[in-house]
PQR file of N, CA, C, O and H, with PARSE charges and radii, in Angstrom:
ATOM      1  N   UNK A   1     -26.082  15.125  42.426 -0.4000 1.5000
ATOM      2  CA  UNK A   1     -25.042  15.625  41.560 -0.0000 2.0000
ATOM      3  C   UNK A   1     -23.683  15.154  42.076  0.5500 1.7000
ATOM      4  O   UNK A   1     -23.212  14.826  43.165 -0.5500 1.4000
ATOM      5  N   UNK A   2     -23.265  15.266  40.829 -0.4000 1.5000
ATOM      6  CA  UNK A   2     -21.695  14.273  41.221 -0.0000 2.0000
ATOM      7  C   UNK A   2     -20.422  15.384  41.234  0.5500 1.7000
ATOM      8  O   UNK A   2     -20.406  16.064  40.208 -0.5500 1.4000
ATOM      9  H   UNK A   2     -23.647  15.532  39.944  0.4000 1.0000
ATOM     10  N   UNK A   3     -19.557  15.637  42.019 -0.4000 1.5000
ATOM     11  CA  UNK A   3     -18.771  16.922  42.031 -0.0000 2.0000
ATOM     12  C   UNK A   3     -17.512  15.837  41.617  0.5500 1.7000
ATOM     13  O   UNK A   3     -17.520  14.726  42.147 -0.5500 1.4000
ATOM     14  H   UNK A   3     -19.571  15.084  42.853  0.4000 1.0000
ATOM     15  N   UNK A   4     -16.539  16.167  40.746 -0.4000 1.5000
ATOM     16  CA  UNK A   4     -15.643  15.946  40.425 -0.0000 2.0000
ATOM     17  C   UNK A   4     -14.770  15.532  41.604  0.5500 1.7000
ATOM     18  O   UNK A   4     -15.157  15.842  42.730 -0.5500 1.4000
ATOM     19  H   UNK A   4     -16.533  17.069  40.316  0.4000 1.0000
ATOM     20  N   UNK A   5     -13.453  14.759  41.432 -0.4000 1.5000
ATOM     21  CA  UNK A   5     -12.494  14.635  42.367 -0.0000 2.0000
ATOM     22  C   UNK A   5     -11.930  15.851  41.984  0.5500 1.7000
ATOM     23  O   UNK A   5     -12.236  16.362  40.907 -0.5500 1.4000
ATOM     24  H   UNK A   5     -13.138  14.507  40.517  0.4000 1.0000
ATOM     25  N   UNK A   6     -10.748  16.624  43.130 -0.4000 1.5000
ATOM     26  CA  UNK A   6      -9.550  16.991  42.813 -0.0000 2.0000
ATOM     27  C   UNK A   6      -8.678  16.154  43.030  0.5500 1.7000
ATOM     28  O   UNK A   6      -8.791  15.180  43.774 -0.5500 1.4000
ATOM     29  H   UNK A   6     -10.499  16.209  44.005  0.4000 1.0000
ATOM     30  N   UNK A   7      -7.372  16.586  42.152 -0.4000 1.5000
ATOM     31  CA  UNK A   7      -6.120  16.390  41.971 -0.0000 2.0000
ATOM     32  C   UNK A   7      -5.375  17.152  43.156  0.5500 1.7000
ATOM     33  O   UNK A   7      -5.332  18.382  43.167 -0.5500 1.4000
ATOM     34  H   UNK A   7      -7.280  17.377  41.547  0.4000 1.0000
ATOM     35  N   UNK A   8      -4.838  16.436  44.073 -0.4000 1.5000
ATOM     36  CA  UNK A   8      -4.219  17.147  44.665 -0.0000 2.0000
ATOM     37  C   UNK A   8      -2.207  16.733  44.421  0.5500 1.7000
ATOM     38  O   UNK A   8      -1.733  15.699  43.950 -0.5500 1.4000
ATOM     39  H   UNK A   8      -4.873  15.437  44.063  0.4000 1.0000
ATOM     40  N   UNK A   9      -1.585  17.749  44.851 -0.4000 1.5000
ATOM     41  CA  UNK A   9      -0.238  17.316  44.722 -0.0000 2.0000
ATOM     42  C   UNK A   9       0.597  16.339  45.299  0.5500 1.7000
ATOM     43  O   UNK A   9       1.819  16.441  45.192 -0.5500 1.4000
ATOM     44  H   UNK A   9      -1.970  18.589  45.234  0.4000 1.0000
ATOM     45  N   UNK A  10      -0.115  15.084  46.104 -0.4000 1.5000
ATOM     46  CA  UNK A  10      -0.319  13.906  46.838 -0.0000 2.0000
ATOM     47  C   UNK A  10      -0.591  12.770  45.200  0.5500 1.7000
ATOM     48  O   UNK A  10      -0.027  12.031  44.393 -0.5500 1.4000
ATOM     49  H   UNK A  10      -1.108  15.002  46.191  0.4000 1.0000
ATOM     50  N   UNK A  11      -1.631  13.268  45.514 -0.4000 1.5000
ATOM     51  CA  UNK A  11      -2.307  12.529  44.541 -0.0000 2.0000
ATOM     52  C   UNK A  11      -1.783  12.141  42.920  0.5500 1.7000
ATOM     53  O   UNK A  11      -1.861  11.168  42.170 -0.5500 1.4000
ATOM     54  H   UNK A  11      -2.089  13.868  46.169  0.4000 1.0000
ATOM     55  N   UNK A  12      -1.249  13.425  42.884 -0.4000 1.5000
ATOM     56  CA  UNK A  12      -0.828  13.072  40.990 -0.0000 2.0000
ATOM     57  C   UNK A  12       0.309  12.708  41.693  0.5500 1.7000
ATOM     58  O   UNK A  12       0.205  11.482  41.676 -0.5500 1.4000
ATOM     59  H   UNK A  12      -1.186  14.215  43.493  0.4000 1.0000
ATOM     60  N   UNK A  13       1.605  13.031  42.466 -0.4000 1.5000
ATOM     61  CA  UNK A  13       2.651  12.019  42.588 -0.0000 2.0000
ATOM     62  C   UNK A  13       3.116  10.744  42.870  0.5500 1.7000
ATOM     63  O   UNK A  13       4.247  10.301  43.070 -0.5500 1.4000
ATOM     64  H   UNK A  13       1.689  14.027  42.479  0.4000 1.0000
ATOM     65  N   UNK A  14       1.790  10.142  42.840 -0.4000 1.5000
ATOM     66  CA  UNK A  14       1.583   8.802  43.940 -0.0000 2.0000
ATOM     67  C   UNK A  14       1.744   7.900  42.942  0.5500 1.7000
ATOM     68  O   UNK A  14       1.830   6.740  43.345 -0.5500 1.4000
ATOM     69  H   UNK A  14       0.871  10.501  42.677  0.4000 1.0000
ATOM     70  N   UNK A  15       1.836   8.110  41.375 -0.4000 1.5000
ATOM     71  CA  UNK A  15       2.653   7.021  40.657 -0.0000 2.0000
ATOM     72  C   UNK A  15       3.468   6.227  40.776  0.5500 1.7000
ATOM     73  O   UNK A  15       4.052   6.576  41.802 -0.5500 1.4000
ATOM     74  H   UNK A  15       1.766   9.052  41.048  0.4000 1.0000
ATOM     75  N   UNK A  16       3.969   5.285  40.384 -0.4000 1.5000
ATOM     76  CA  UNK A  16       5.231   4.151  40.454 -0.0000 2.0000
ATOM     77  C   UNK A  16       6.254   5.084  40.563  0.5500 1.7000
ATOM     78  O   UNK A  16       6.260   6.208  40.062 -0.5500 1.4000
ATOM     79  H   UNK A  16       3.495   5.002  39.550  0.4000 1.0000
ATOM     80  N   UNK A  17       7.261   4.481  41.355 -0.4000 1.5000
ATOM     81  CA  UNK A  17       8.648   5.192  41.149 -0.0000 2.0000
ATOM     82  C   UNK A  17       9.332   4.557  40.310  0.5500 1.7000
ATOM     83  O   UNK A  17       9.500   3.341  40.411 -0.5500 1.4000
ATOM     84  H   UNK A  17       7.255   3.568  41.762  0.4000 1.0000
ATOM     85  N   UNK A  18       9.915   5.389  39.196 -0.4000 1.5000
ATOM     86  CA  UNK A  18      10.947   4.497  38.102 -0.0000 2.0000
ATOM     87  C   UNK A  18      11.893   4.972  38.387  0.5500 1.7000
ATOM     88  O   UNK A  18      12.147   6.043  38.938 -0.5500 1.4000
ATOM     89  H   UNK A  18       9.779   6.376  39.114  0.4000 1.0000
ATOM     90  N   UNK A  19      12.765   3.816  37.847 -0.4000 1.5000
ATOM     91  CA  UNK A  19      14.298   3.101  37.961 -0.0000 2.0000
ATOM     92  C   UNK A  19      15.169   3.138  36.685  0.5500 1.7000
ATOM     93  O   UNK A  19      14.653   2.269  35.982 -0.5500 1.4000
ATOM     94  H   UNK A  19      12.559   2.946  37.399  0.4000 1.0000
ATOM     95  N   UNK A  20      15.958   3.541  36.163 -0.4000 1.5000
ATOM     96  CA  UNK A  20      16.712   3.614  35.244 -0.0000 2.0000
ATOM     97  C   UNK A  20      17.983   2.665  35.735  0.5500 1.7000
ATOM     98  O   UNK A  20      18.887   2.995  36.502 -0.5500 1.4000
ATOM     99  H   UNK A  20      16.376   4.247  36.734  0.4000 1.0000
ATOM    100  N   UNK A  21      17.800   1.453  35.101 -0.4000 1.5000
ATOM    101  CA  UNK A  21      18.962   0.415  35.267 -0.0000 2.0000
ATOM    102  C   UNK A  21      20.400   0.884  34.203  0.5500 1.7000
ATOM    103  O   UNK A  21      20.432   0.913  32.973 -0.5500 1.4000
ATOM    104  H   UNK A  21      17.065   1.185  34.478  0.4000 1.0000
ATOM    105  N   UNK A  22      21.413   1.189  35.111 -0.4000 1.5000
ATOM    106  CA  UNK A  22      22.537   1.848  34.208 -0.0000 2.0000
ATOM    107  C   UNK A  22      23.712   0.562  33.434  0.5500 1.7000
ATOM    108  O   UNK A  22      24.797   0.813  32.907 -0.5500 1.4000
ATOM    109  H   UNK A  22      21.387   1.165  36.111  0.4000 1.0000
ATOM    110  N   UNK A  23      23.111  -0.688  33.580 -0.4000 1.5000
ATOM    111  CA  UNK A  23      23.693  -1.602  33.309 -0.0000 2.0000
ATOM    112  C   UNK A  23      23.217  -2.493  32.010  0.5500 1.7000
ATOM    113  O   UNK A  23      23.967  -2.688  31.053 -0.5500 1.4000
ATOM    114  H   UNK A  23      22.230  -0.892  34.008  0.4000 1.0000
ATOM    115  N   UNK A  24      21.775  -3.049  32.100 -0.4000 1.5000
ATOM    116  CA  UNK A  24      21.181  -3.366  31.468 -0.0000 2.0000
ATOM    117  C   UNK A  24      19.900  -2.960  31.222  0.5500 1.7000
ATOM    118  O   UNK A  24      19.157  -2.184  31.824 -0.5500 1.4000
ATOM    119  H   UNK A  24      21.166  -2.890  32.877  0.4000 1.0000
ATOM    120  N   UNK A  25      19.717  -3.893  29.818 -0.4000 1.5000
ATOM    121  CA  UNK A  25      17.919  -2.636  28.523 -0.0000 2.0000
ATOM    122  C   UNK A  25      17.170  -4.188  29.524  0.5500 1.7000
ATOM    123  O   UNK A  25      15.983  -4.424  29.750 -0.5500 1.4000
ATOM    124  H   UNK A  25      20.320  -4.523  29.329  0.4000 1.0000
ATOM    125  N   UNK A  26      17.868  -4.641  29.753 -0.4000 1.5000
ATOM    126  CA  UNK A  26      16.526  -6.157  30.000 -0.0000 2.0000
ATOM    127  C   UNK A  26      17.075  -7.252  30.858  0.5500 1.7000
ATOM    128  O   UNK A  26      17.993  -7.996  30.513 -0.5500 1.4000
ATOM    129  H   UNK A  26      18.832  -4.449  29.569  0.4000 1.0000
ATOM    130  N   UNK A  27      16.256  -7.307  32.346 -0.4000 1.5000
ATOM    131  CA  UNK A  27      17.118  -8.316  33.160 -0.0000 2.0000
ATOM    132  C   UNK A  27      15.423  -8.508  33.936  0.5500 1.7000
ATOM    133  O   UNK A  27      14.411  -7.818  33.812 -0.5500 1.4000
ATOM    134  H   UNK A  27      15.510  -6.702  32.626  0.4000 1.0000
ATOM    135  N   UNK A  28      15.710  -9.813  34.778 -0.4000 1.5000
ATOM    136  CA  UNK A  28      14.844  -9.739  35.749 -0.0000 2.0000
ATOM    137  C   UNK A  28      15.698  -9.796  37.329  0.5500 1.7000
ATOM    138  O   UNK A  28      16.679 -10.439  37.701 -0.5500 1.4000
ATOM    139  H   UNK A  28      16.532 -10.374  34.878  0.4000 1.0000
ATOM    140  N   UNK A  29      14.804  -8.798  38.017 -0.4000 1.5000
ATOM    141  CA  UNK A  29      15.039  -9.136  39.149 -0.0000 2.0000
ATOM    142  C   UNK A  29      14.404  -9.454  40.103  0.5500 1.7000
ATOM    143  O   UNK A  29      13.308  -8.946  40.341 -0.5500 1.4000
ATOM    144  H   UNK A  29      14.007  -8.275  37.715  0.4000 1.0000
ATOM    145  N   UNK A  30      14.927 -10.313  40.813 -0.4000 1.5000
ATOM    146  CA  UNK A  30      14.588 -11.032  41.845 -0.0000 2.0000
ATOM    147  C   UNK A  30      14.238 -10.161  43.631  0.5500 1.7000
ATOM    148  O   UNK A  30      15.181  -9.876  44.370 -0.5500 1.4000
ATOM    149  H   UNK A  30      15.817 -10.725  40.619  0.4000 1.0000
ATOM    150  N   UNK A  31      13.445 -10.006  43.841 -0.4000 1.5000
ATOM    151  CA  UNK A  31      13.272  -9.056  45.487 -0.0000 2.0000
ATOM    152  C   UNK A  31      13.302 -10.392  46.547  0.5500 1.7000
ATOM    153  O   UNK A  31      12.969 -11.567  46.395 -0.5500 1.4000
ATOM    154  H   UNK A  31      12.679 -10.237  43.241  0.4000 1.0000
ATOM    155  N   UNK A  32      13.765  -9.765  47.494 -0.4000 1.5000
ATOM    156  CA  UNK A  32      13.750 -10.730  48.341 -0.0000 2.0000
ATOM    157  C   UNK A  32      12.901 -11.529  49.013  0.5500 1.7000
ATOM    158  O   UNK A  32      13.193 -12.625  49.492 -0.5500 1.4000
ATOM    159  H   UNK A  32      14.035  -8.811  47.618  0.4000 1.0000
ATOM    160  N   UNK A  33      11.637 -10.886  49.065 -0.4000 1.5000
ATOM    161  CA  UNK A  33      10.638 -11.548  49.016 -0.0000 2.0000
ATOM    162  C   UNK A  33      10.277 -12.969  48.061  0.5500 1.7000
ATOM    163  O   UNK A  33       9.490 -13.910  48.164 -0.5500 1.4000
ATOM    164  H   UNK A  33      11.400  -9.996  48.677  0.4000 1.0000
ATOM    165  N   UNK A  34      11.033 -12.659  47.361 -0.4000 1.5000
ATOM    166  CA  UNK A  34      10.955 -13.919  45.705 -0.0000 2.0000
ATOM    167  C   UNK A  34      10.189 -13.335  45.008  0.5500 1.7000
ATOM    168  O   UNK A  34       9.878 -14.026  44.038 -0.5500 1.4000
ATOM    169  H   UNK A  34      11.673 -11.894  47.277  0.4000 1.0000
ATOM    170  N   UNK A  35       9.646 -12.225  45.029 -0.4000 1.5000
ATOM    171  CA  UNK A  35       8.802 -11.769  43.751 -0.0000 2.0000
ATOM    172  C   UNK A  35       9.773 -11.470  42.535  0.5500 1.7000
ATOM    173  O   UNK A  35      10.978 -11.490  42.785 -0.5500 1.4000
ATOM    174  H   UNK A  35       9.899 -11.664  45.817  0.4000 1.0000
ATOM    175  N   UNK A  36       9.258 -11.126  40.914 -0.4000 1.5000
ATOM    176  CA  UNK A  36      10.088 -10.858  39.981 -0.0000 2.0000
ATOM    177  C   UNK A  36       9.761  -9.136  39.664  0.5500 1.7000
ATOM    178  O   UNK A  36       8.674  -8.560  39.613 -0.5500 1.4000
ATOM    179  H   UNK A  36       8.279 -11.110  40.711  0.4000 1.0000
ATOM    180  N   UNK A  37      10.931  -8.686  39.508 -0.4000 1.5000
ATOM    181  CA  UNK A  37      10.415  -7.215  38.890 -0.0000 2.0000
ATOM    182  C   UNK A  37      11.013  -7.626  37.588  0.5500 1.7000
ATOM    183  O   UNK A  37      11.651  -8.679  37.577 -0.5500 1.4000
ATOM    184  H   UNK A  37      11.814  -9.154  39.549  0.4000 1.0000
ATOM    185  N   UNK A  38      10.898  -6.972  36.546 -0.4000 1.5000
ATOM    186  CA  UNK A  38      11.450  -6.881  35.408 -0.0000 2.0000
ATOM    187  C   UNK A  38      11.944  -6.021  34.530  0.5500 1.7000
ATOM    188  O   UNK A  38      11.079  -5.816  33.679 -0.5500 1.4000
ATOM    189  H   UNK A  38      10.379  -6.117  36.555  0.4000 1.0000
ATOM    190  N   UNK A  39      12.986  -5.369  34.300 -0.4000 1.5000
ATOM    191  CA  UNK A  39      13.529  -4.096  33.356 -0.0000 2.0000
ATOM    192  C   UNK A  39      13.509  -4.473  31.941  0.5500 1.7000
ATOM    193  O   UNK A  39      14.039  -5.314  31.214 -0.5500 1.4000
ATOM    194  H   UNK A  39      13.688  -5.536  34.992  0.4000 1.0000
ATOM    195  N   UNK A  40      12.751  -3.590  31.859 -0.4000 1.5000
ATOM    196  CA  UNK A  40      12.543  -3.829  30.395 -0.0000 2.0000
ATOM    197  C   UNK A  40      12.878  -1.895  29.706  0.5500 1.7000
ATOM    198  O   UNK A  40      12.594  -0.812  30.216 -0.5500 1.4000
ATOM    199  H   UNK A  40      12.320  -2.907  32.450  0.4000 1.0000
ATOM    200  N   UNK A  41      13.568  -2.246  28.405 -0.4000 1.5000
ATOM    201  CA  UNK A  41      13.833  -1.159  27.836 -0.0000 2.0000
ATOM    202  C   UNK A  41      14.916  -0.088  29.343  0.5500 1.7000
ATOM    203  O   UNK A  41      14.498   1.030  29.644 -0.5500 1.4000
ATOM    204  H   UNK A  41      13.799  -3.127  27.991  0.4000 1.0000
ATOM    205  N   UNK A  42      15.372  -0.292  29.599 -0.4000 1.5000
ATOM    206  CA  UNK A  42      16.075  -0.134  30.782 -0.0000 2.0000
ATOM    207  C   UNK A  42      15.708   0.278  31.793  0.5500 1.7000
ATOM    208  O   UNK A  42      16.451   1.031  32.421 -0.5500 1.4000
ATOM    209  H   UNK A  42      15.712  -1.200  29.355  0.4000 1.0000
ATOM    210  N   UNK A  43      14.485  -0.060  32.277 -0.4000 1.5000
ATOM    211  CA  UNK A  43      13.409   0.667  33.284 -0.0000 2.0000
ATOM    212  C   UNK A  43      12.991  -0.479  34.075  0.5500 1.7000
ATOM    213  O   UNK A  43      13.098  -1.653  33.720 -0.5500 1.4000
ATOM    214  H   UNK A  43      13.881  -0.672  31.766  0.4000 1.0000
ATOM    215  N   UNK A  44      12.435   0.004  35.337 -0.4000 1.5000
ATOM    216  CA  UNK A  44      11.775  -0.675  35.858 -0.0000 2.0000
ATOM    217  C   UNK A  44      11.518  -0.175  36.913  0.5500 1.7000
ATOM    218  O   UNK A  44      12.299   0.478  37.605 -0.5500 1.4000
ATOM    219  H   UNK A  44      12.348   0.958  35.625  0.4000 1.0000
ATOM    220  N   UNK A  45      10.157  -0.484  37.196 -0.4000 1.5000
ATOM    221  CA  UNK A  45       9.029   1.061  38.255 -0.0000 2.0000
ATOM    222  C   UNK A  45       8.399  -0.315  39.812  0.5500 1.7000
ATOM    223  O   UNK A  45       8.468  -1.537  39.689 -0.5500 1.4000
ATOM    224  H   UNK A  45       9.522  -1.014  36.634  0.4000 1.0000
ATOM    225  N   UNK A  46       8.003   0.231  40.742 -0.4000 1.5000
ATOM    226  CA  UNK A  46       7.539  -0.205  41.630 -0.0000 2.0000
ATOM    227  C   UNK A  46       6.382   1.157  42.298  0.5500 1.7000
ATOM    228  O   UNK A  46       6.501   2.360  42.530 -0.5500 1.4000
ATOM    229  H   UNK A  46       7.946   1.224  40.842  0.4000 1.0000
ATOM    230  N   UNK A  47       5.313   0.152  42.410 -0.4000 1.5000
ATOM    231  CA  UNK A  47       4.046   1.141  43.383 -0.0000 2.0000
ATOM    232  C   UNK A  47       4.503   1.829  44.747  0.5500 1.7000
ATOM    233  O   UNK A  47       4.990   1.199  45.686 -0.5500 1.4000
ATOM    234  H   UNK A  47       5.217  -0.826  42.221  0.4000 1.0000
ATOM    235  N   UNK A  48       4.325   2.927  44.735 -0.4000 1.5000
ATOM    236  CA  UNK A  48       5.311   3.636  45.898 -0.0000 2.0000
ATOM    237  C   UNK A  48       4.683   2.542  47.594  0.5500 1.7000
ATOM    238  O   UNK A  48       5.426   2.525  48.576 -0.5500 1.4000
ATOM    239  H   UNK A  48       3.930   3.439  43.972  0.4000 1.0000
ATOM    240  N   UNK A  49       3.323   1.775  47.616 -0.4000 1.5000
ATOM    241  CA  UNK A  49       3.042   1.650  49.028 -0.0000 2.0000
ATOM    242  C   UNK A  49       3.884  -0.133  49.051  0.5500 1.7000
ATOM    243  O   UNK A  49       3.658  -1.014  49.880 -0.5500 1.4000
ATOM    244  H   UNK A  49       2.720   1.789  46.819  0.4000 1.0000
ATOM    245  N   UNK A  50       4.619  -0.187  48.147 -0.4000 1.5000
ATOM    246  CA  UNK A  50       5.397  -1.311  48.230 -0.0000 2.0000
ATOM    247  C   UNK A  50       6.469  -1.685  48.398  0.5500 1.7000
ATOM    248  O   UNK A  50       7.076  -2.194  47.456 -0.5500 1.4000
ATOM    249  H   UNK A  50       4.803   0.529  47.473  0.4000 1.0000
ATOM    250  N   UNK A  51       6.907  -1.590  49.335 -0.4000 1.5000
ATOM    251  CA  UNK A  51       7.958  -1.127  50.508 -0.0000 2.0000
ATOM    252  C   UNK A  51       9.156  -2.156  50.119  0.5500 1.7000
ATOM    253  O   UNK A  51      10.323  -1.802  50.290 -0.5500 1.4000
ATOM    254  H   UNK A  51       6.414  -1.178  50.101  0.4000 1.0000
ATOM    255  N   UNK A  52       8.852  -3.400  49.607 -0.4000 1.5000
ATOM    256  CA  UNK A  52      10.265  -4.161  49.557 -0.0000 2.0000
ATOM    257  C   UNK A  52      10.608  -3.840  48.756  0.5500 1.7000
ATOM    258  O   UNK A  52      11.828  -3.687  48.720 -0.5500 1.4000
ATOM    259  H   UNK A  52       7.904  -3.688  49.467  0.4000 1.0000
ATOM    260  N   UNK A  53       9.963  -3.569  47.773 -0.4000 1.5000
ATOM    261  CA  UNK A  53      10.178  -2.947  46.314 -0.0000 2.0000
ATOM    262  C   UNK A  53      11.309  -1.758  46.058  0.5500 1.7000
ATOM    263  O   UNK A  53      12.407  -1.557  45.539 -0.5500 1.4000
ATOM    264  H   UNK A  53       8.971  -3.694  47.802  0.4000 1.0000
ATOM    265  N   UNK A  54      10.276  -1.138  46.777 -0.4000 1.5000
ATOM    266  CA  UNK A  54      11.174   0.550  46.414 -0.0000 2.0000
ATOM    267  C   UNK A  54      12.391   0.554  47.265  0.5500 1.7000
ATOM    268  O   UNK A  54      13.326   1.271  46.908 -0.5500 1.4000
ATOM    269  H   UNK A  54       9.384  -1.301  47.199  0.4000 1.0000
ATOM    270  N   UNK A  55      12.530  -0.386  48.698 -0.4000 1.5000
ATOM    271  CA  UNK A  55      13.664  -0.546  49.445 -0.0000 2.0000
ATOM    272  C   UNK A  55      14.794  -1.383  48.182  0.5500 1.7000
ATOM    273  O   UNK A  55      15.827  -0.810  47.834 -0.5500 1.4000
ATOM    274  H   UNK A  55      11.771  -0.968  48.988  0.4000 1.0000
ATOM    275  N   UNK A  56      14.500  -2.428  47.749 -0.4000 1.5000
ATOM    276  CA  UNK A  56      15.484  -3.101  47.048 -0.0000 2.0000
ATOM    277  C   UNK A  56      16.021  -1.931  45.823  0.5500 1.7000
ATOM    278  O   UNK A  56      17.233  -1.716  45.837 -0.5500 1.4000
ATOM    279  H   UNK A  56      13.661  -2.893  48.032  0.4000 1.0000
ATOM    280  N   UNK A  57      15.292  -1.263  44.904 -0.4000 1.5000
ATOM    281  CA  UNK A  57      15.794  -0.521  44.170 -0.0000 2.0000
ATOM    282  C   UNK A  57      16.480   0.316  44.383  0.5500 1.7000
ATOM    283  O   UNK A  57      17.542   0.633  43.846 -0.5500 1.4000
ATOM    284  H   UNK A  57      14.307  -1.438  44.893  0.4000 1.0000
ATOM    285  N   UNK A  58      15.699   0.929  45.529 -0.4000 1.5000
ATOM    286  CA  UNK A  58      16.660   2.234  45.851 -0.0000 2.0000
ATOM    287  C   UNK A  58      18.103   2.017  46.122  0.5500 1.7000
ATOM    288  O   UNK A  58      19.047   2.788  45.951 -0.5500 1.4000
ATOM    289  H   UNK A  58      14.837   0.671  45.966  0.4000 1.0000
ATOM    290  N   UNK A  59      18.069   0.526  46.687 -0.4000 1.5000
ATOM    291  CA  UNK A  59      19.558   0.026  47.580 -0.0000 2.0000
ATOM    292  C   UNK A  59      20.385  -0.521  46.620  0.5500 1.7000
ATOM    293  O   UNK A  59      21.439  -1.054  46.968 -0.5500 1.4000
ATOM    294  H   UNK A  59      17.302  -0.101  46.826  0.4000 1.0000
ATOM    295  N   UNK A  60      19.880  -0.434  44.848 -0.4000 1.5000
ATOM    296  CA  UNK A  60      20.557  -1.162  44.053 -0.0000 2.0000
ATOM    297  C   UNK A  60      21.519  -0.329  43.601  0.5500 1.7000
ATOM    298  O   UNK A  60      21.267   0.839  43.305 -0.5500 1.4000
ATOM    299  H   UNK A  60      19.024  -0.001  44.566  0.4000 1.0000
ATOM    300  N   UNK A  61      23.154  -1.057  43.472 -0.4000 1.5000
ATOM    301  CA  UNK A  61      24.051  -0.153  42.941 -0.0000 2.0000
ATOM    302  C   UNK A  61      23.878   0.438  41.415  0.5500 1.7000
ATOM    303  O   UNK A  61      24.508   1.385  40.944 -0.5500 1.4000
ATOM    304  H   UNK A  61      23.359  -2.006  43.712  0.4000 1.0000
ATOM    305  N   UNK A  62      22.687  -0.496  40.637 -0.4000 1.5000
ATOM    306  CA  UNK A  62      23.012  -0.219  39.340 -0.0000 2.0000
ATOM    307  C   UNK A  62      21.525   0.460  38.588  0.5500 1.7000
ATOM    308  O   UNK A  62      21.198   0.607  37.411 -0.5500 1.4000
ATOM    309  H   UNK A  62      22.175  -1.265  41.020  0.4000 1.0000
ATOM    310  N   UNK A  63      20.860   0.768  39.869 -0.4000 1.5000
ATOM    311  CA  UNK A  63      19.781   1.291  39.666 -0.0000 2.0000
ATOM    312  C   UNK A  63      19.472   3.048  39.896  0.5500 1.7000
ATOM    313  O   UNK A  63      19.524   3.441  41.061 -0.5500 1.4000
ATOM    314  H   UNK A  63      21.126   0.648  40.825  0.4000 1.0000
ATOM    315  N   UNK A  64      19.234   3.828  39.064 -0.4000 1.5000
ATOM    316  CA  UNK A  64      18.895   5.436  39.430 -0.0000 2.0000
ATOM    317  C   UNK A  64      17.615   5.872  39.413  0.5500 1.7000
ATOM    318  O   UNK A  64      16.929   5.667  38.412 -0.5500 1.4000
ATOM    319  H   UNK A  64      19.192   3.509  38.118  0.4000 1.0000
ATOM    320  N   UNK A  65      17.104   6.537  40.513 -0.4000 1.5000
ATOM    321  CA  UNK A  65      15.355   7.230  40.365 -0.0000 2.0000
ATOM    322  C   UNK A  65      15.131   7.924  39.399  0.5500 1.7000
ATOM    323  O   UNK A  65      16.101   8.674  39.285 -0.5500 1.4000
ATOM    324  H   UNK A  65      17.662   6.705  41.327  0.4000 1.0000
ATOM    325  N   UNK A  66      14.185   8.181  38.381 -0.4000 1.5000
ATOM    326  CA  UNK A  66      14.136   8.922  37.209 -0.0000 2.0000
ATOM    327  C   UNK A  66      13.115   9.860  38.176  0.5500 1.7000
ATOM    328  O   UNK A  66      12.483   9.253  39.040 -0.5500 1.4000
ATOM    329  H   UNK A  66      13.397   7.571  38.473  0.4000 1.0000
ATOM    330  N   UNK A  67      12.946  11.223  38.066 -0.4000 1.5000
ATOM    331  CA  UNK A  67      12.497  12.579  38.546 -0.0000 2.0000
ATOM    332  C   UNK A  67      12.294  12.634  37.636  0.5500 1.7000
ATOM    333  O   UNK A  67      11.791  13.660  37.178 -0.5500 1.4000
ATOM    334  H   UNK A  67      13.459  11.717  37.364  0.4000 1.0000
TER
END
């Protein structure tokens, strides 16, 4: 028998962190790594265990965490 997972409060928060770009609906950006993120509709999210990621956004002047 198969027992369900739980949900723990780890677990359901471990989504992308989104970004509300207060400048532009649509840009790409560039991480320093050279990867592309992309805002689209004025958003743009990164996987929380992806560290250049969420470092570059967070550090962006024109970028806000959506809660």
């Amino acid at each position: 028998m198969v027992s369900p997972k739980r949900i723990t409060d780890e677990s359901a928060s471990a989504g992308p962190s989104v970004f509300r770009d207060t400048l532009y609906t649509s840009r790409v950006l560039i991480l320093p790594d050279g990867r592309q993120l992309a805002v689209a509709k004025g958003q743009v999210s990164a996987d929380p265990g992806d560290t250049v990621a969420q470092d570059y956004l967070t550090a962006h002047p024109d970028l806000q965490l959506q809660e």
